[in-house]
N, C-alpha and C positions, 0 to 999 in steps of 0.2 A: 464515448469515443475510445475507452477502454478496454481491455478483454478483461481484466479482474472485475470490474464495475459493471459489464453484461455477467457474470457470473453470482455476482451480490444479488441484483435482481432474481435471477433463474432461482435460487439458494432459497432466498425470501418465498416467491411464488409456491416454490414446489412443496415446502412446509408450512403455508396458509392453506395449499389445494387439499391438507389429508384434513382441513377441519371444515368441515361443510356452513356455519355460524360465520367464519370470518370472510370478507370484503375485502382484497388489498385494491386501491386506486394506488398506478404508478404516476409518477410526475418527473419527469426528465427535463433537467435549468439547463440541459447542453452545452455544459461547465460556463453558465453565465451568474454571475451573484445575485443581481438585481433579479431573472428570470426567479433563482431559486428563494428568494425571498416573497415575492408575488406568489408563488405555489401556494407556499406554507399562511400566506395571508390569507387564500381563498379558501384554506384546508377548514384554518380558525372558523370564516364565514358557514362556512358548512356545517360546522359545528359535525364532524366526524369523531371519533369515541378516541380514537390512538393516532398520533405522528411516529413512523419512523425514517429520521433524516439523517443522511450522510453531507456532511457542510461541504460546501467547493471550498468554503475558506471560513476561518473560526470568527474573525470581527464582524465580517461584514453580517453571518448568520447569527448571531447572539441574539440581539435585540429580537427579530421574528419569534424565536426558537425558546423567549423570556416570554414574549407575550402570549403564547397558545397555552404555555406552561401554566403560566400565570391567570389564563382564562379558563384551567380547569381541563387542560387537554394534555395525560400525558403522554408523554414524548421520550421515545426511544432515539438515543443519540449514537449511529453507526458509524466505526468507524473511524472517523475524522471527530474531533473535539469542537467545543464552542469555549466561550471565555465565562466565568464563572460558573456556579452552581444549579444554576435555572434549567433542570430538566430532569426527567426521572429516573431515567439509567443510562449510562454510558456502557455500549462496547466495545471491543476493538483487542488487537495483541499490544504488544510492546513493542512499538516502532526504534526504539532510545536500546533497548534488550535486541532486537532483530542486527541493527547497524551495528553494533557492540561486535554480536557475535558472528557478522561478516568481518567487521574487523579484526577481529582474532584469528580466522580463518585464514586471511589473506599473510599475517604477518608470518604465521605458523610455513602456509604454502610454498611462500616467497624466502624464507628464512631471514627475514627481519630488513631486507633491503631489497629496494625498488623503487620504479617510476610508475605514479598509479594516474591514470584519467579516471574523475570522477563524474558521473552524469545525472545530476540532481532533478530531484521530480520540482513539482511546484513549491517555491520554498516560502512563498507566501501560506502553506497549506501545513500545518502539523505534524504529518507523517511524515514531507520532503525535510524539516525543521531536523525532526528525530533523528531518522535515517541517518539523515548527515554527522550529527554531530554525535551520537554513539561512535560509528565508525572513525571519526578523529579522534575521539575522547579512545576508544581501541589498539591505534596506532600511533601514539603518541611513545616516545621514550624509545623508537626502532630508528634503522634508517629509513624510512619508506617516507617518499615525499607525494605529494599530490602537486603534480606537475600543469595539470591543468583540469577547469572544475567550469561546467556548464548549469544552465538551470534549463532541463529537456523536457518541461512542465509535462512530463509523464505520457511523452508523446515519442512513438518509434520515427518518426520522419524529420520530426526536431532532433533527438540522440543522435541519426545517419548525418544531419548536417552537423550537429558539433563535432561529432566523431570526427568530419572530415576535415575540419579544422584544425582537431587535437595533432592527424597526422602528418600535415602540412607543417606544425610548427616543432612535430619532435619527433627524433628518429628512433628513441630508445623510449618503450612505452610496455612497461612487463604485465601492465594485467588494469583493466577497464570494471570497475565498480560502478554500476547502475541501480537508481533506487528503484527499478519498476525491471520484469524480464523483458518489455519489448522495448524499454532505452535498452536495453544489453544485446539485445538482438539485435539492434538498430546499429547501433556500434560496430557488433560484430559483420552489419553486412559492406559497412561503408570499408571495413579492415580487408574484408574480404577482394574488396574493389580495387584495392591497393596492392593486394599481392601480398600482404600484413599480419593477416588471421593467423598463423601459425606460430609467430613467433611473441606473441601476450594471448592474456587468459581471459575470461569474460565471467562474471560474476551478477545476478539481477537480485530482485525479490520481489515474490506472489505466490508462484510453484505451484500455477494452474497446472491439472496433471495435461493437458490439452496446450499446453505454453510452455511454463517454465522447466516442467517435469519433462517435457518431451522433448527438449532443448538438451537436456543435458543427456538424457538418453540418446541425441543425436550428435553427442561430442562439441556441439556448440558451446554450452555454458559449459565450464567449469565447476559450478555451484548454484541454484537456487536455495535462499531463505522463504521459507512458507510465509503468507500474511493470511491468514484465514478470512472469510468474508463474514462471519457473525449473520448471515442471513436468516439460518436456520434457529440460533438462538435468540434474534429480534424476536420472531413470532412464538418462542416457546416465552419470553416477558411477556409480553405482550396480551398472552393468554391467560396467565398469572395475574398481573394488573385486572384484566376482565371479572375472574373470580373473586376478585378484592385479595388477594393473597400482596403481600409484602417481597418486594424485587428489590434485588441491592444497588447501590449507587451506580457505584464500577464492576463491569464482569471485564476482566483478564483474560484474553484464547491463550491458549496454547501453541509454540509455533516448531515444525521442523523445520531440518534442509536438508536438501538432496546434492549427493554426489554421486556420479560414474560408481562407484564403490559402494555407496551403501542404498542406492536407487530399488532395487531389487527386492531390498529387506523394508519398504517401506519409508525409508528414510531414516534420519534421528532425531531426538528430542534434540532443543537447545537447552543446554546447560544454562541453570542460574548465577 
């Protein structure tokens, strides 16, 4: 129901299609837990050579994601975390690092004071967890307050209705921080509704160039933070594992962000 999570797929697909030997079966829990727990059980039955799984949510998928491991099936963990060590490699950027350096961004933009709407992704979920509290842990020690803070389970028609809420209860509202671009666009369209949009900033993170990228190209966002989708490099583990070669725990992406300003030049690193 995402457009970052149709892009992981495509990502994944398009660099298992250049090895002619790999098989991917997709399986889509249509962000149900129980659903995506029954996958992964019927994956084990199958006894299939590789899992790679993105959790809707870290507890409720442990246990499945322990026992395929545990049955001798390694298991590539995308994205989104599980709770302990039970599985063979984890990938993903630095959601804690991404919110950080929106927060910085914003306080820099803003010059240390402001009214900010926050629009949080799933906060039962890892990344929404991170996101969040990078960017507090960022903005901490400024005037900037978080005036009001939704949970828009990473959903653009959820963000339009908090938005619309946000606007109803506050007249001075300098810039809307979204953990995902389409809560920011979502936001942005409810602002726009209001007659709103011009006077606060919109800020997301993904930087699909097809999304976030094109967004700020279109004056929309203010800012997108990249989240890479690790699609590409599930299947290059994965091939690795195959050969018996040794894969490390955790792989780290690498993450940009784009501004009106440096869009052009491909973006920039974030700074450690």
């Amino acid at each position: 129901g995402e457009p970052w999570r149709v892009q992981m797929n495509a990502d994944v697909k398009k660099a298992a299609d250049e090895h002619a030997e790999v098989t991917v079966v997709f399986k889509d829990a249509q962000n149900d837990n129980l659903r995506q727990r029954a996958h992964l059980e019927e994956f084990v039955r199958a006894g299939v050579d590789l899992i790679i799984v993105s959790p809707k949510e870290a507890a409720p998928l442990t246990a499945p994601v322990r026992d395929a491991y545990k049955n001798g099936i390694p298991v590539i963990v995308l994205d989104r975390r599980v709770l302990g060590e039970d599985y063979t490699c984890f990938i993903g950027a630095d959601n804690k690092k991404i919110g950080a350096a929106a927060g910085r961004w914003v306080v820099k933009k803003l010059g240390g004071k402001g009214s900010i709407v926050e629009l949080k992704g799933l906060m039962t979920s890892t990344p929404g967890q991170d996101r969040h509290s990078g960017f507090r842990d960022a903005i901490k020690g400024s005037n900037m307050s978080v005036t009001f803070e939704a949970d828009m389970k990473w959903l653009e028609p959820n963000a339009r209705k908090e938005m619309e809420s946000a606007l109803a209860r506050f007249s001075d509202i300098d810039l809307v921080y979204a953990h995902n671009d389409p809560g920011a666009h979502g936001a942005y369209l409810a602002a726009r509704a209001a007659g709103r949009e011009k006077k606060m900033l919109f800020i997301g993170i993904d930087a699909l160039p097809q999304e976030g990228q094109m967004y700020v190209r279109q004056g929309i966002l203010a800012a997108s933070f990249e989240y890479p989708t690790g699609g590409r490099e599930a299947i290059e583990m994965a091939l690795k594992i195959f050969r018996g070669e040794k894969v490390p725990k955790e792989i780290t992406l690498s993450s940009r962000f784009f501004t009106p300003e440096n869009i052009d030049k491909g973006g920039e690193v974030l700074a450690d």
